[in-house]
MARVEXKE-477910 format. One record per residue (C-alpha): residue number from 0; residue in one letter; z, y, x. Coordinates in nm, 3 decimals. Example, Ala and Ser with C-alpha at 12.3 -4.5 7.8 and 13.67 -1.06 7.14 Angstrom:
BEGIN
seq,type,zz,yy,xx
0,A,0.780,-0.450,1.230
1,S,0.714,-0.106,1.367
//
This chain:
BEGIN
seq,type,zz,yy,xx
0,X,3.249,0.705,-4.152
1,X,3.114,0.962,-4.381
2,X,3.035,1.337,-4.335
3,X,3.021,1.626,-4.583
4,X,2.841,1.923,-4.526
5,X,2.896,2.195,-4.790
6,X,2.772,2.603,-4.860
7,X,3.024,2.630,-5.128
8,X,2.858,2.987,-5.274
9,X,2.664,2.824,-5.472
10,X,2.672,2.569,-5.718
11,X,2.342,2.401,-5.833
12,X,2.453,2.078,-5.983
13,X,2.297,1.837,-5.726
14,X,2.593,1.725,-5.565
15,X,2.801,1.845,-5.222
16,X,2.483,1.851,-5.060
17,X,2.328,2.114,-5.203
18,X,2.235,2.416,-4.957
19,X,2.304,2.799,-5.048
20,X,2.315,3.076,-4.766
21,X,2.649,3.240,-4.742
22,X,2.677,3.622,-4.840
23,X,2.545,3.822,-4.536
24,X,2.729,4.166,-4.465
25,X,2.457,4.331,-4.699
26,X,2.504,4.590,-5.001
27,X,2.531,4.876,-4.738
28,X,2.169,5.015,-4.681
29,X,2.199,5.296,-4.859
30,X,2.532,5.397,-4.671
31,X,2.368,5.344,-4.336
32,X,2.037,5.573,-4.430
33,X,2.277,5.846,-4.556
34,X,2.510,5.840,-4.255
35,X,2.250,5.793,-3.977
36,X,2.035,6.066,-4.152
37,X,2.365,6.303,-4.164
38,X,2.463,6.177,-3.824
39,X,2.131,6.226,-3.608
40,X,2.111,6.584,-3.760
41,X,2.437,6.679,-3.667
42,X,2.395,6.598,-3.306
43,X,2.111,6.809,-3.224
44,X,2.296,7.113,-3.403
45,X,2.600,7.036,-3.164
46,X,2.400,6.969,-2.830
47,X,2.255,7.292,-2.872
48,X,2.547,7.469,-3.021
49,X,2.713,7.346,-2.700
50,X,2.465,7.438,-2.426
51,X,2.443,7.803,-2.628
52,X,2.841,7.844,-2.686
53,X,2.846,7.680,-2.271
54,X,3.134,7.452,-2.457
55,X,3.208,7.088,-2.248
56,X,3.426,6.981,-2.590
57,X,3.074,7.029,-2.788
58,X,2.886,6.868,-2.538
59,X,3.136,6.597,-2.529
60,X,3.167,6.566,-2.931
61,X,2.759,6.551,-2.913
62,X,2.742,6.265,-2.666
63,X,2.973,6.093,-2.853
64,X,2.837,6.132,-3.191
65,X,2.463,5.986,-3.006
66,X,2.618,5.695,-2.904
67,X,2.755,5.654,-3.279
68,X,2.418,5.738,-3.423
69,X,2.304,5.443,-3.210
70,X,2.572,5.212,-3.327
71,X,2.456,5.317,-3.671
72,X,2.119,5.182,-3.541
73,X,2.259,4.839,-3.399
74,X,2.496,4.807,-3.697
75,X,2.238,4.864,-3.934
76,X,1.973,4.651,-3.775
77,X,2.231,4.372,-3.735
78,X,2.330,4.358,-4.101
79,X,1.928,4.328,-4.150
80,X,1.905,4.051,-3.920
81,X,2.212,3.890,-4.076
82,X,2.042,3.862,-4.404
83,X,1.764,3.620,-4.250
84,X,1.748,3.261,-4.387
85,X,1.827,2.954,-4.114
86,X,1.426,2.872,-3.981
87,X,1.346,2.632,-3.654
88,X,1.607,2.682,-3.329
89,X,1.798,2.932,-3.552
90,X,1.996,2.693,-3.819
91,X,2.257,2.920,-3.848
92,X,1.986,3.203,-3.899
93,X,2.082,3.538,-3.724
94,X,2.414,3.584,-3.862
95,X,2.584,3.632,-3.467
96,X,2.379,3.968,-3.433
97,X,2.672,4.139,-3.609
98,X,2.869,4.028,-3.338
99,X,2.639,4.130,-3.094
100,X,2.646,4.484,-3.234
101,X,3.023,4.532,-3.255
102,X,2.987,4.425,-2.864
103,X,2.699,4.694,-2.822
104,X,2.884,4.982,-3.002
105,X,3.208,4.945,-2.793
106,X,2.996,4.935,-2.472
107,X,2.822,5.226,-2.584
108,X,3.178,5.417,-2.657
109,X,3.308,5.322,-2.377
110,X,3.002,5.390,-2.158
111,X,3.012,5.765,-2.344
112,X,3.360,5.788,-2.266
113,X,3.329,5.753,-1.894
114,X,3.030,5.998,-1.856
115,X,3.219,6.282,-2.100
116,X,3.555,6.244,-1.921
117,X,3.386,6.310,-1.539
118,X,3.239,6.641,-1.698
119,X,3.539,6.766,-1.851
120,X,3.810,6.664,-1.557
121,X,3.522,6.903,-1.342
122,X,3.496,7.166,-1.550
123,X,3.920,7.154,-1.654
124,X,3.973,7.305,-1.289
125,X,3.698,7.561,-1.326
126,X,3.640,7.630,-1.671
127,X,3.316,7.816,-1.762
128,X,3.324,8.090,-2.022
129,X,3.316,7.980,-2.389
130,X,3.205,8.115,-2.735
131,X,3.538,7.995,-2.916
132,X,3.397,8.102,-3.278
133,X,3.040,7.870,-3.212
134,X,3.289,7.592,-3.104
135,X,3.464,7.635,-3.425
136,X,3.189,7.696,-3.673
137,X,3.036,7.351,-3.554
138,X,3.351,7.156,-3.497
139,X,3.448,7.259,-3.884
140,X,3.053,7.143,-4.007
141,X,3.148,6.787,-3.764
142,X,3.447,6.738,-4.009
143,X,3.257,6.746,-4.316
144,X,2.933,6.517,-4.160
145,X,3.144,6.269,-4.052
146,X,3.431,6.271,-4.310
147,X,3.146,6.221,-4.556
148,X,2.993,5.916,-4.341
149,X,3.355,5.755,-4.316
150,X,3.361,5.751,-4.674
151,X,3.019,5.586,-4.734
152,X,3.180,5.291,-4.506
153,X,3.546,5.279,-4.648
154,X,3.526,4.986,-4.892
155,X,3.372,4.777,-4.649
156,X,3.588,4.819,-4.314
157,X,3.837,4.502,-4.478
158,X,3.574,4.195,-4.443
159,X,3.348,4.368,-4.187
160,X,3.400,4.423,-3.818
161,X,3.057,4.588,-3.827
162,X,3.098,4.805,-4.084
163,X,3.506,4.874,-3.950
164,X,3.376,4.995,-3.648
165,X,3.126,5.262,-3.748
166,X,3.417,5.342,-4.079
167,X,3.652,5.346,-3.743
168,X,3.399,5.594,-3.531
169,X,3.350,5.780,-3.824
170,X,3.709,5.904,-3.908
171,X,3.756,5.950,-3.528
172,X,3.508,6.168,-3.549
173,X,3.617,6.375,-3.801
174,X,3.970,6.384,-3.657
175,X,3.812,6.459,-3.304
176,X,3.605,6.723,-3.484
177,X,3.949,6.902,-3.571
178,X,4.048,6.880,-3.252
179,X,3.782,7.070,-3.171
180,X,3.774,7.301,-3.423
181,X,4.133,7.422,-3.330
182,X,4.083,7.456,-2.985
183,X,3.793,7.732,-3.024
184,X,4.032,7.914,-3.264
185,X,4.264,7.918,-3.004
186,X,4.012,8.004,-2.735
187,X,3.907,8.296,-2.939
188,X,4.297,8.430,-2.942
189,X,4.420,8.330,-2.625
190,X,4.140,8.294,-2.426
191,X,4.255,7.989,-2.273
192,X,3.948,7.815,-2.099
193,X,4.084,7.594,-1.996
194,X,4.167,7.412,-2.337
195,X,3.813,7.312,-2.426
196,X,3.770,7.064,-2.124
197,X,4.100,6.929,-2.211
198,X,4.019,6.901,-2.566
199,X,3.751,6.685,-2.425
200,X,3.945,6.468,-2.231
201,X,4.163,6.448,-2.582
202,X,3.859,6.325,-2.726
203,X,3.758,6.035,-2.478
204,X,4.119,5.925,-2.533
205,X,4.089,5.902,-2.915
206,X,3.728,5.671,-2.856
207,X,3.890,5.462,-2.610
208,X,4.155,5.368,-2.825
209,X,3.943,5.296,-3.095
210,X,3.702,5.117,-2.909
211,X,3.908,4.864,-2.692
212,X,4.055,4.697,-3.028
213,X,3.659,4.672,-3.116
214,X,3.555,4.565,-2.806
215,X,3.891,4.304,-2.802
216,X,3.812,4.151,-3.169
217,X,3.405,4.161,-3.153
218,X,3.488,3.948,-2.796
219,X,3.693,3.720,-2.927
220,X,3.434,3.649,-3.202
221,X,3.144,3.598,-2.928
222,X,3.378,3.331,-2.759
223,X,3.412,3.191,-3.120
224,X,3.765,3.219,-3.126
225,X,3.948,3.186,-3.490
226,X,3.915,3.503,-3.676
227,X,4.196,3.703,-3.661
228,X,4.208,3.695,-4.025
229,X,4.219,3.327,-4.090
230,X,4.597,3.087,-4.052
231,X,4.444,2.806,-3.896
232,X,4.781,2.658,-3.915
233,X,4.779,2.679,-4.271
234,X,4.494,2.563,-4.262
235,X,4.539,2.237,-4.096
236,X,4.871,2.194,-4.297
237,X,4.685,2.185,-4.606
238,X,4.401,1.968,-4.456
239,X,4.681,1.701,-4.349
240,X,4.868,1.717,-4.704
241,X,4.523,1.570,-4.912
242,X,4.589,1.259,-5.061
243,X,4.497,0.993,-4.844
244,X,4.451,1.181,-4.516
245,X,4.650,1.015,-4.234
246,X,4.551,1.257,-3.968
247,X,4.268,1.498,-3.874
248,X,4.115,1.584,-3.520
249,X,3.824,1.803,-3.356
250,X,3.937,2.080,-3.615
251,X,3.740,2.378,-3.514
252,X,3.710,2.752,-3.706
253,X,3.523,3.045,-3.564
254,X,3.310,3.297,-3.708
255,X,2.931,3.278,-3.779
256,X,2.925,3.659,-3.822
257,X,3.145,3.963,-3.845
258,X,3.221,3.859,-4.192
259,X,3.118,3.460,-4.244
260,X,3.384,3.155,-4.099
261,X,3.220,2.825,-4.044
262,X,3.505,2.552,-4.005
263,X,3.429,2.187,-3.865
264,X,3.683,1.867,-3.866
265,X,3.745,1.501,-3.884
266,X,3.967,1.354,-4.201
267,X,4.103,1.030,-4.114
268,X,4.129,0.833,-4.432
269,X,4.189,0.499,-4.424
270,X,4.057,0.435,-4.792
271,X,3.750,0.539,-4.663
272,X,3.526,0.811,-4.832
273,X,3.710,0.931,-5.147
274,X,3.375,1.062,-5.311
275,X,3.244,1.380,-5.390
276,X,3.455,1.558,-5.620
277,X,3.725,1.519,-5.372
278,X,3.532,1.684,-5.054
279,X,3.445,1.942,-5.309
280,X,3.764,2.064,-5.381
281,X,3.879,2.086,-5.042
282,X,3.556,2.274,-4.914
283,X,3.605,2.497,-5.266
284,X,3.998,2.554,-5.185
285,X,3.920,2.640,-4.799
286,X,3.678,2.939,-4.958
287,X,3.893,3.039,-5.170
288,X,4.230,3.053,-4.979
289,X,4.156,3.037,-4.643
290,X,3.811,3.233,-4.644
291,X,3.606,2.967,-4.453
292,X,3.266,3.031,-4.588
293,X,3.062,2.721,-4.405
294,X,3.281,2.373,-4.404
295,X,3.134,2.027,-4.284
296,X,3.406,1.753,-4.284
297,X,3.378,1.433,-4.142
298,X,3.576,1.154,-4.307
299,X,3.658,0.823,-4.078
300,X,3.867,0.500,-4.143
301,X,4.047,0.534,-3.846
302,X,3.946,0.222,-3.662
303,X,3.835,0.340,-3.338
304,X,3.968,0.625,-3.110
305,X,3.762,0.942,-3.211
306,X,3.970,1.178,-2.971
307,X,3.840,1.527,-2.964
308,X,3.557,1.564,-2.668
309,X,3.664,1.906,-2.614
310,X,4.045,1.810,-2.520
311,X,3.892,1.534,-2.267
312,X,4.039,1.195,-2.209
313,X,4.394,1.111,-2.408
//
């Protein structure tokens, strides 16, 4: 019986032993500073715009865009976190923050989208007077903050829950933000009151949608189920066609992080260990096609039962 344990990044000539970190969801910093900066600024101009303009769609579009500046915050301090080397308890280092963060900013959106749509469903049957052109002017200043921020995120949202769901809140924003905007116009013509609470409950609908799919994938990740991204058929078809391997058991994938897959299994080869260069190309070809970033294989003879623990008695 012989196990190999492999951090395929990086290659330093000593053999499949040879211990590198994988990537961490890094190389946004400066896109966080920028947006949070943008973002935090933005929401005190829209609280007060919307206690001064006596508007429940700014109000709602203000509570909101907190509870993304504090995503921003748990997103950005998670990616930090994520970068930390393995040390002591933590040999996986702090990589499962991300995950934690995705959870957080759903909760938060979805926490923000209960307490928005009890004030507008009030005020929808009793609508207050409302300055349609301050809704406007700050709606149309809400499209450009966070149309700007979306962008800062875009070429990340493919390999990073994290990062997808602020990109995600972002562009819902700005979207919401039109919303917005065209509903004081209208206000201002009409006079229709009542179009600004409903505009609001528009508005928790949009962040609901958006943040169930978040809070669906960034839960499946804390249960360490197989990353929606990853065939773990495929992947166990190509396992089983190596030369040499008769079967393979206790094959397990999930994700470290929001953007690392760890992958565990058992090789049956009754040739016993077929040597390095071997167990390098498979942990090389699972990085490269399959995306599986950590990969410790265990290679047995097949002698003895070694059923999976985890499936309980055959």
């Amino acid at each position: 019986m012989a196990a190999h344990h492999d951090h395929p990044h990086r290659r330093t000539g000593h053999g499949p032993h040879a211990h590198d970190p994988a990537p961490g969801p890094g190389g946004h910093e400066a896109a966080f500073r920028l947006a949070f900066a943008l973002n935090a600024a933005f929401v005190l101009v829209e609280l007060g715009a919307g206690f001064v303009a006596n508007s429940t769609a700014l109000v709602a579009d203000a509570g909101h865009n907190l509870s993304d500046v504090l995503g921003l915050l748990l997103a950005w301090g998670a990616m930090l976190l994520s970068k930390r080397a393995p040390a002591g308890r933590f040999t996986y280092g702090l990589r499962s923050t991300s995950i934690l963060a995705a959870l957080g900013n759903a909760a938060l959106l979805l926490i923000a989208c209960g307490a928005i749509a009890w004030e507008a469903a009030h005020r929808l049957f009793a609508p207050p007077p409302v300055s349609g052109t301050t809704v406007t002017v700050v709606a149309l200043v809400g499209i450009v903050v966070n149309g700007v921020s979306a962008r800062l995120f875009a070429r990340g949202r493919a390999r990073d829950l994290n990062v997808r769901g602020v990109y995600l809140h972002m562009l819902a924003d700005a979207m919401v933000s039109l919303g917005v905007a065209v509903a004081g116009l209208v206000v201002t013509l009409t006079g229709w009151l009542w179009l600004d609470p409903a505009v609001s409950l528009g508005v928790v609908a949009v962040i609901v949608a958006g943040a169930w799919s978040l809070l669906r994938e960034a839960l499946h990740l804390a249960l360490s189920a197989v990353p929606t991204h990853v065939d773990l058929a495929a992947i166990e078809a190509y396992l089983r066609g190596r030369p040499g391997v008769t079967d393979i058991h206790d094959l397990h994938v999930w994700g470290m992080s929001t953007t690392e897959t760890a992958l565990t299994a058992h090789l049956v080869i009754p040739g016993g260990y077929p040597g390095d260069a071997f167990m390098d190309d498979i942990v090389e070809t699972l990085e490269h096609e399959f995306e599986i970033h950590h990969a410790t294989l265990q290679i047995e003879q097949g002698n003895t039962n070694h059923a999976c623990a985890l499936r309980g008695a055959p």
